[in-house]
C-alpha beads as a LAMMPS data file, in Angstrom:
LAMMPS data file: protein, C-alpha beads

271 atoms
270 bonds

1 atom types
1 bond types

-500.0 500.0 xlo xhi
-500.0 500.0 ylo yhi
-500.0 500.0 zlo zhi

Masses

1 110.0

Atoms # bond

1 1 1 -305.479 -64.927 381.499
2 1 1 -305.947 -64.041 384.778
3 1 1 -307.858 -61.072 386.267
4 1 1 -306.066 -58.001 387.666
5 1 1 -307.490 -56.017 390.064
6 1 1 -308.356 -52.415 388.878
7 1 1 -309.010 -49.406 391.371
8 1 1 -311.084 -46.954 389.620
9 1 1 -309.957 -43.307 390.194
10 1 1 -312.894 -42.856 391.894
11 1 1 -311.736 -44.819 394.578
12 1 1 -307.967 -43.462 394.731
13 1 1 -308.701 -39.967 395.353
14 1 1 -310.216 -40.283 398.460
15 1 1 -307.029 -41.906 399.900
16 1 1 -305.215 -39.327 397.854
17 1 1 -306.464 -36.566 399.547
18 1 1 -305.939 -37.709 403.290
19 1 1 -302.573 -38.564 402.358
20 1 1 -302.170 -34.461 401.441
21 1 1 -303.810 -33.404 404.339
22 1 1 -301.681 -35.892 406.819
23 1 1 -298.788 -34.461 405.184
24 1 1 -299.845 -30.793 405.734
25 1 1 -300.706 -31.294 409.062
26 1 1 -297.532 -32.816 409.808
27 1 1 -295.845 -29.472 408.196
28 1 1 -298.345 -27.090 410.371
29 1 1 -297.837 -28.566 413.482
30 1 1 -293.689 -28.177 412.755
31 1 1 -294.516 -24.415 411.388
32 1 1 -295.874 -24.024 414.655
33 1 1 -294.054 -25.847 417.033
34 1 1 -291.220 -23.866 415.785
35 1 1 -293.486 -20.511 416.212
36 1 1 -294.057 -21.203 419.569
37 1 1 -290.401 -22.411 420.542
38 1 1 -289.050 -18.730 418.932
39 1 1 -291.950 -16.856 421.583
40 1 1 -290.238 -18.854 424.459
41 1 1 -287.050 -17.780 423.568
42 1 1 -287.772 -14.304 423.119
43 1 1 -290.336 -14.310 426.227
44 1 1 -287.238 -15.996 428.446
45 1 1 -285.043 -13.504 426.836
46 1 1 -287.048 -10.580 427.835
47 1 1 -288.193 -11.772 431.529
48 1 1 -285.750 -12.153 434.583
49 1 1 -285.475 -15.764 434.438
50 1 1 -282.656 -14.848 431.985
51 1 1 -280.905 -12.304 434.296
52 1 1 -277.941 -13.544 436.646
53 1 1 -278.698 -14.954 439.954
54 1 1 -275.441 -15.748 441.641
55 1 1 -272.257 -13.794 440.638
56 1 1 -269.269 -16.102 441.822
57 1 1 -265.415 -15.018 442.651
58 1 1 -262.648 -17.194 442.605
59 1 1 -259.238 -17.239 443.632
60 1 1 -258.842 -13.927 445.185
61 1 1 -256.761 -12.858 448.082
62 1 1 -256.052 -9.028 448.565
63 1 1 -259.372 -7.859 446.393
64 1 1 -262.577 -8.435 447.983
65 1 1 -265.216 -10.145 445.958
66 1 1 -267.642 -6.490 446.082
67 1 1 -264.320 -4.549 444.737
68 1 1 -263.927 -7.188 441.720
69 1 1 -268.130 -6.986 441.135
70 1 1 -268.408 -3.602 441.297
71 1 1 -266.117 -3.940 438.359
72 1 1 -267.374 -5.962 436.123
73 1 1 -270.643 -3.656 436.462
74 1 1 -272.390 -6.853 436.333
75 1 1 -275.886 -7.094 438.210
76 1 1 -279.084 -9.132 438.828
77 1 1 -280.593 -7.173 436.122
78 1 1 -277.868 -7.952 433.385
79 1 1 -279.209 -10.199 431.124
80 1 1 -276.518 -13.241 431.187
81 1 1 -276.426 -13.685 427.534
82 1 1 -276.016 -10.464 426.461
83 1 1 -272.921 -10.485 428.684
84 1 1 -269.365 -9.125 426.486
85 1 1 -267.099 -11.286 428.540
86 1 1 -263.995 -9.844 427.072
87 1 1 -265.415 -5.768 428.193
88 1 1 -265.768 -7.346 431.936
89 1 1 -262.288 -9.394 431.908
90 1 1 -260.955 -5.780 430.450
91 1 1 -262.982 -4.102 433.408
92 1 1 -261.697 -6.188 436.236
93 1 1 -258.179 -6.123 434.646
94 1 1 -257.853 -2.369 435.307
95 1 1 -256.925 -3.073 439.248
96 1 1 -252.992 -3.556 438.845
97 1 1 -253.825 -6.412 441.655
98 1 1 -255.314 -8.682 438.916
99 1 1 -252.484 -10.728 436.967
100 1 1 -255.596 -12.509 434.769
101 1 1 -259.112 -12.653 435.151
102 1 1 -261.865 -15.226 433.120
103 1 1 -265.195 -14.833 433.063
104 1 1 -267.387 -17.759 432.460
105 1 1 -271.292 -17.968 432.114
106 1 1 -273.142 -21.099 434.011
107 1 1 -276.168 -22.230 433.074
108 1 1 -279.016 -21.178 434.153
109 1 1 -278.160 -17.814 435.919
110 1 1 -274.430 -18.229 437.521
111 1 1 -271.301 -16.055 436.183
112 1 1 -268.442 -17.112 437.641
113 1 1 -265.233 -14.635 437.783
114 1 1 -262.072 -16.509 437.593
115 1 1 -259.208 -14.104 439.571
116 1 1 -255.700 -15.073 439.632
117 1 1 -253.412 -11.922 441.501
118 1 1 -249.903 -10.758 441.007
119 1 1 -247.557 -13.076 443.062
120 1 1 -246.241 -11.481 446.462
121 1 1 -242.675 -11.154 446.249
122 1 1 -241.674 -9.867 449.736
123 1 1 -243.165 -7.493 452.320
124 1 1 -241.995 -3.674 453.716
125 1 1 -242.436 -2.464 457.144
126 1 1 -244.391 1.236 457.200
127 1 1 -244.846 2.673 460.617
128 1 1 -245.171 -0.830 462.135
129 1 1 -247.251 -2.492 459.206
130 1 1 -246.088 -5.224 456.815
131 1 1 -247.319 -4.172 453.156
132 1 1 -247.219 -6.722 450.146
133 1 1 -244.862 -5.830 447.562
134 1 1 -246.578 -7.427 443.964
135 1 1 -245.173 -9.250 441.276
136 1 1 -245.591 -5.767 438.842
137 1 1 -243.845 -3.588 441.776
138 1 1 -246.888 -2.487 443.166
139 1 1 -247.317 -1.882 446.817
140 1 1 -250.654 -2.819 448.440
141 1 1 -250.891 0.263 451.004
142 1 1 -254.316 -0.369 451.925
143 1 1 -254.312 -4.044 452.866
144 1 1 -254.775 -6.200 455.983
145 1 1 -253.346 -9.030 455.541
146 1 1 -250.009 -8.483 457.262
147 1 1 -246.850 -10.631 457.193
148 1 1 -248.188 -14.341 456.270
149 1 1 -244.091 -16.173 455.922
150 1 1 -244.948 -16.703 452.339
151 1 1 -242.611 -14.881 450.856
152 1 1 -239.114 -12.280 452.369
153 1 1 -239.590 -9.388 454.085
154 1 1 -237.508 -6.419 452.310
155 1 1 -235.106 -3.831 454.189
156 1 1 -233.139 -1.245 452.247
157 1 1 -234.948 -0.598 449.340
158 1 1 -236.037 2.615 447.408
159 1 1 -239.238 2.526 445.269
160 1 1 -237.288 1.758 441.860
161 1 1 -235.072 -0.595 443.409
162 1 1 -238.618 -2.637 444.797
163 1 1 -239.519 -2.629 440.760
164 1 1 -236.424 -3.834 439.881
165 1 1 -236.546 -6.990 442.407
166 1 1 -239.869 -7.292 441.530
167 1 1 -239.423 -8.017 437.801
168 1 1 -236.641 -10.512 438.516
169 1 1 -238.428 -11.923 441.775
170 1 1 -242.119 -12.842 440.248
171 1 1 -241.080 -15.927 438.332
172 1 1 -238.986 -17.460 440.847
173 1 1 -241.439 -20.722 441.975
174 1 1 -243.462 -20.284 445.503
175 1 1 -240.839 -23.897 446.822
176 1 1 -238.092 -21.023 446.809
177 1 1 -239.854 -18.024 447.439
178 1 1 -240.583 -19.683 450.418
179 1 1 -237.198 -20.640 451.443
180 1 1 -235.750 -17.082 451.988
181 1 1 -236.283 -15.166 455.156
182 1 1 -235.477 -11.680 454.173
183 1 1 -233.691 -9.761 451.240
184 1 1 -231.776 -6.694 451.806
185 1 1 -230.297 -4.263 449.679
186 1 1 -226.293 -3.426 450.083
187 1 1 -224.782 -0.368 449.875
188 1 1 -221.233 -1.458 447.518
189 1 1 -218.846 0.499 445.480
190 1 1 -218.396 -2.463 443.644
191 1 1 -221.655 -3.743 442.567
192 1 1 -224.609 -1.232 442.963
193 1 1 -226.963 -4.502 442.233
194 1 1 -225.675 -5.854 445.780
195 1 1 -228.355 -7.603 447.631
196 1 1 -228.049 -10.206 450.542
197 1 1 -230.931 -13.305 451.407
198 1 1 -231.115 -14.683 454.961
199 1 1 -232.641 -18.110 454.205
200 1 1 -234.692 -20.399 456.917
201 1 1 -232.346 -22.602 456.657
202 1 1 -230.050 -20.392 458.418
203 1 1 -227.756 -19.511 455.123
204 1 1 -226.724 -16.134 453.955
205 1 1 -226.696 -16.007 450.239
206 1 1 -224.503 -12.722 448.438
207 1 1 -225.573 -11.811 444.686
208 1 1 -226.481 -9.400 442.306
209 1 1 -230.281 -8.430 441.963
210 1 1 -230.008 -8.060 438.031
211 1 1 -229.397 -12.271 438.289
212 1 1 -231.134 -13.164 441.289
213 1 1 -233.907 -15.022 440.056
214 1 1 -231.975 -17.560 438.256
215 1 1 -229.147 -17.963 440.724
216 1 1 -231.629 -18.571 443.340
217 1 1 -233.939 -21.012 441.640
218 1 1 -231.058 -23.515 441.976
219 1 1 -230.383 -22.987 445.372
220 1 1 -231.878 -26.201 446.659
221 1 1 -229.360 -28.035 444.317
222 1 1 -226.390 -25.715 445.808
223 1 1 -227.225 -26.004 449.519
224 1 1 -227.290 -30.171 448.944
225 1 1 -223.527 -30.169 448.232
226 1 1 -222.755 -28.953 451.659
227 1 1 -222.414 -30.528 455.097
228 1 1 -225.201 -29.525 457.319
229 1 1 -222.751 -28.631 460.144
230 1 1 -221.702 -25.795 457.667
231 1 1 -222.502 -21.839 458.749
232 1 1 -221.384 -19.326 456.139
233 1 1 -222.295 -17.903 453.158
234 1 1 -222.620 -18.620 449.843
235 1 1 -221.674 -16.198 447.283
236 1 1 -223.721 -16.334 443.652
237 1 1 -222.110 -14.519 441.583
238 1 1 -219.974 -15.249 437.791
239 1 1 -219.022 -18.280 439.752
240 1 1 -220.727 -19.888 442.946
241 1 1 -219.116 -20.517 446.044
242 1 1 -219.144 -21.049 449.973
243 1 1 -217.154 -19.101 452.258
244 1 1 -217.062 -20.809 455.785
245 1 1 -218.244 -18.137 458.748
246 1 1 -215.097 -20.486 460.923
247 1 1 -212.599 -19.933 458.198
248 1 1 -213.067 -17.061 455.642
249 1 1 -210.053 -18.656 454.218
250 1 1 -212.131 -21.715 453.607
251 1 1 -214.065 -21.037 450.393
252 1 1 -215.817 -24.538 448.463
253 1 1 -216.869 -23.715 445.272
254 1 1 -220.156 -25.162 444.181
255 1 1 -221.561 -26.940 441.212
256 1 1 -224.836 -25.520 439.701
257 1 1 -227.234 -27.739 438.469
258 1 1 -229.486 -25.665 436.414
259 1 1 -232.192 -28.095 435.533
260 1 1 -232.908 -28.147 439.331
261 1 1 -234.828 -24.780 438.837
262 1 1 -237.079 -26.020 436.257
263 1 1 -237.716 -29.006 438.553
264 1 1 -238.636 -27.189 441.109
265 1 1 -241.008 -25.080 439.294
266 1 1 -242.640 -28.223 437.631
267 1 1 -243.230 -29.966 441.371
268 1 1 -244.744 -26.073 442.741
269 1 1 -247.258 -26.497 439.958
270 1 1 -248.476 -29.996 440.302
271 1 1 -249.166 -29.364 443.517

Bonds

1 1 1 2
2 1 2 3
3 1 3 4
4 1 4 5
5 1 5 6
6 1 6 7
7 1 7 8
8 1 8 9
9 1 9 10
10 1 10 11
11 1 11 12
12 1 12 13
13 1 13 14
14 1 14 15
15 1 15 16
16 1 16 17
17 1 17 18
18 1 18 19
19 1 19 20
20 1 20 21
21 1 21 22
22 1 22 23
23 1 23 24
24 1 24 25
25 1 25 26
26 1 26 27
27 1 27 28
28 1 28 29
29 1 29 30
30 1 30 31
31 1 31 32
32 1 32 33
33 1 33 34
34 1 34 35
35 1 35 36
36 1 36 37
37 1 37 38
38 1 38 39
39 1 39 40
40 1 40 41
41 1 41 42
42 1 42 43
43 1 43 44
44 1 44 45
45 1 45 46
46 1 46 47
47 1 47 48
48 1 48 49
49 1 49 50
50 1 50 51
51 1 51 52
52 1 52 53
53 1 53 54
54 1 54 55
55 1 55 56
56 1 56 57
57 1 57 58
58 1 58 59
59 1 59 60
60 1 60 61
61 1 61 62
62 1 62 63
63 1 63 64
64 1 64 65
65 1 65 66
66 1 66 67
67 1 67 68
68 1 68 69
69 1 69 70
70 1 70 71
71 1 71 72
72 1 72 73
73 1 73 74
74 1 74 75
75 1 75 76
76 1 76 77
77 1 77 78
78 1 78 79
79 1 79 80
80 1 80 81
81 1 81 82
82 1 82 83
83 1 83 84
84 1 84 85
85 1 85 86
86 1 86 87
87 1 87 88
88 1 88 89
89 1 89 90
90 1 90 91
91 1 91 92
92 1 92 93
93 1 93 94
94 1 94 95
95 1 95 96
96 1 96 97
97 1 97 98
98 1 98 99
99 1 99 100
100 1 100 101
101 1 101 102
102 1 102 103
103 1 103 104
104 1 104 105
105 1 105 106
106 1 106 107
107 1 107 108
108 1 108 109
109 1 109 110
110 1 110 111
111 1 111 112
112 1 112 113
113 1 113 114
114 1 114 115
115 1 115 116
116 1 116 117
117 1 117 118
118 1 118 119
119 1 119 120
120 1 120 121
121 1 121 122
122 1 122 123
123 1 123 124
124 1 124 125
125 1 125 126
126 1 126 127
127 1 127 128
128 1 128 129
129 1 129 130
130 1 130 131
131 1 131 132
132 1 132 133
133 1 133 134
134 1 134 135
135 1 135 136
136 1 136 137
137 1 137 138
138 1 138 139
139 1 139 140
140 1 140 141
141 1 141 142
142 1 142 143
143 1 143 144
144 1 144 145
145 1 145 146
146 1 146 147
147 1 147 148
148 1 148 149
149 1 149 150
150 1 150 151
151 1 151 152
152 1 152 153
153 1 153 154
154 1 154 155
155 1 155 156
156 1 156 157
157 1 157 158
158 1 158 159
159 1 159 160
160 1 160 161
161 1 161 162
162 1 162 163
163 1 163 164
164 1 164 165
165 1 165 166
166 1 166 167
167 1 167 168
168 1 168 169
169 1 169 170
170 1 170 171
171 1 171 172
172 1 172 173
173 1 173 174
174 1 174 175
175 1 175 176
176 1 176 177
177 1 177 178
178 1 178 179
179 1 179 180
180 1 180 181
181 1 181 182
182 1 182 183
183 1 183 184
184 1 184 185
185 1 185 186
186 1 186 187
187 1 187 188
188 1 188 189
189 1 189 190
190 1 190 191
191 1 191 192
192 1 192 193
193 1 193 194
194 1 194 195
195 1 195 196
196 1 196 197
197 1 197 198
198 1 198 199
199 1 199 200
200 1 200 201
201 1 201 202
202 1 202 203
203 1 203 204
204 1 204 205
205 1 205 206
206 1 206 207
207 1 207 208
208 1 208 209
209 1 209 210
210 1 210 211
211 1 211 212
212 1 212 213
213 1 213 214
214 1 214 215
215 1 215 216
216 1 216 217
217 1 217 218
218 1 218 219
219 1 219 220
220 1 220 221
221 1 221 222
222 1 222 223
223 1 223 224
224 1 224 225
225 1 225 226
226 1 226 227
227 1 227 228
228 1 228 229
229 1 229 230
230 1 230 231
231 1 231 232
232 1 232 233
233 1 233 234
234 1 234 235
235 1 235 236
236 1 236 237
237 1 237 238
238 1 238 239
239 1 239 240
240 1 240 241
241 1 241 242
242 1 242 243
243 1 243 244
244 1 244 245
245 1 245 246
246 1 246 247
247 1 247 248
248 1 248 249
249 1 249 250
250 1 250 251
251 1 251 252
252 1 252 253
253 1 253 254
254 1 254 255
255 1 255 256
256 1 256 257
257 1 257 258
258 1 258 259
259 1 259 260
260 1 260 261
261 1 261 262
262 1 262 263
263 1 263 264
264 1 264 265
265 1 265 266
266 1 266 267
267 1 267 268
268 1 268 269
269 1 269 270
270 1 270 271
């Protein structure tokens, strides 16, 4: 029989009892490491290192970055974490200028405020200044900007009439809105909706403001189908047609191709 080695207790309790105390160690130093880690959070919490540094403000044309700041009522001494992002975006929404607004935090210190404004659908002339007509029917009386060409300048119209073309102008894509000249309202017994477009193209276009905006999203697909020699205008009513400025006894009518809106829309946002 052979002999087996036998460790007395004696001898295991020794190695026993560093064993314990490695493992407790081990447990205080993650006790305290955890301890400490909680004091830096609540020290970095409470000190300015967590306040905002840089307040950034995108995408805005008529409202100046101070006006959109001031109100968000956000400052170097607002803590950025304690921050109710949906209050601000509520806040800054107020303005009728602002169409959306996101606010975003960026670590360490940055808030960033996303702005995208109500589209500009035309322009009015008041005492020899060119005020922006919004997307919501608001007009911008106090800005500077002045007549850029991006989108018609408006003759003829009252206040309600501006809200009217407004809601049925805002959607149209910037590749059409860009297109027209100027829109003008017309006095008719027969259609109190009259409006007429002078296009860049040199084009008058006749329609009814009530169905404007889909009418005129396919106008690159009407214009194609005629001759570039042609002066006239085309009428967009129930049916489409061209009436020859030669001839008015020369009237084409004109195919609509209404996925040619949608297309143009798509290629306005890509780019």
């Amino acid at each position: 029989m052979s002999d087996k080695n036998v460790v007395s207790i004696e001898d295991r309790i020794p190695k026993l009892k560093h064993a314990r105390k490695k493992k407790a160690n081990r447990r205080l130093i993650f006790y305290l490491s955890i301890f400490f880690l909680l004091i830096a959070v609540v020290v970095y919490l409470q000190s300015p290192l967590s306040h905002i540094r840089t307040i950034e403000v995108n995408g805005n044309t008529f409202l100046n970055e101070e006006k959109i700041i001031k109100y968000s009522e956000l400052t170097t001494d607002t803590n950025i974490w304690t921050i109710n992002t949906n209050s601000v975006e509520q806040a800054i929404a107020k303005d009728p200028v602002i169409k959306n607004i996101q606010v975003d935090r960026k670590f360490p210190s940055t808030v960033t405020l996303e702005v995208e404004e109500q589209p500009v659908i035309g322009y009015i002339n008041d005492d020899s200044n060119y005020l922006p007509i919004l997307g919501n029917g608001e007009i911008l009386d106090d800005s500077n900007q002045g007549f850029t060409g991006n989108a018609p300048f408006l003759q003829g119209f009252d206040e309600e009439q501006l809200k009217q073309l407004a809601t049925e102008m805002k959607d149209v894509p910037q590749s059409i809105m860009s297109l027209i000249s100027e829109i003008h309202w017309v006095e008719s017994e027969d259609d109190s909706n009259k409006i007429m477009l002078y296009m860049n193209d040199g084009y008058t276009v006749i329609g009814s403001l009530r169905e404007i905006s889909n009418k005129i999203s396919v106008y690159p697909s009407i214009v194609s189908q005629l001759e570039p020699e042609d002066e006239g205008v085309i009428h967009i009513g129930v049916g489409v047609y061209f009436e020859s400025y030669q001839d008015d006894q020369d009237v084409t009518e004109l195919e609509v191709d209404e996925t040619s809106g949608n297309d143009s829309e798509d290629g306005s946002e890509e780019d």
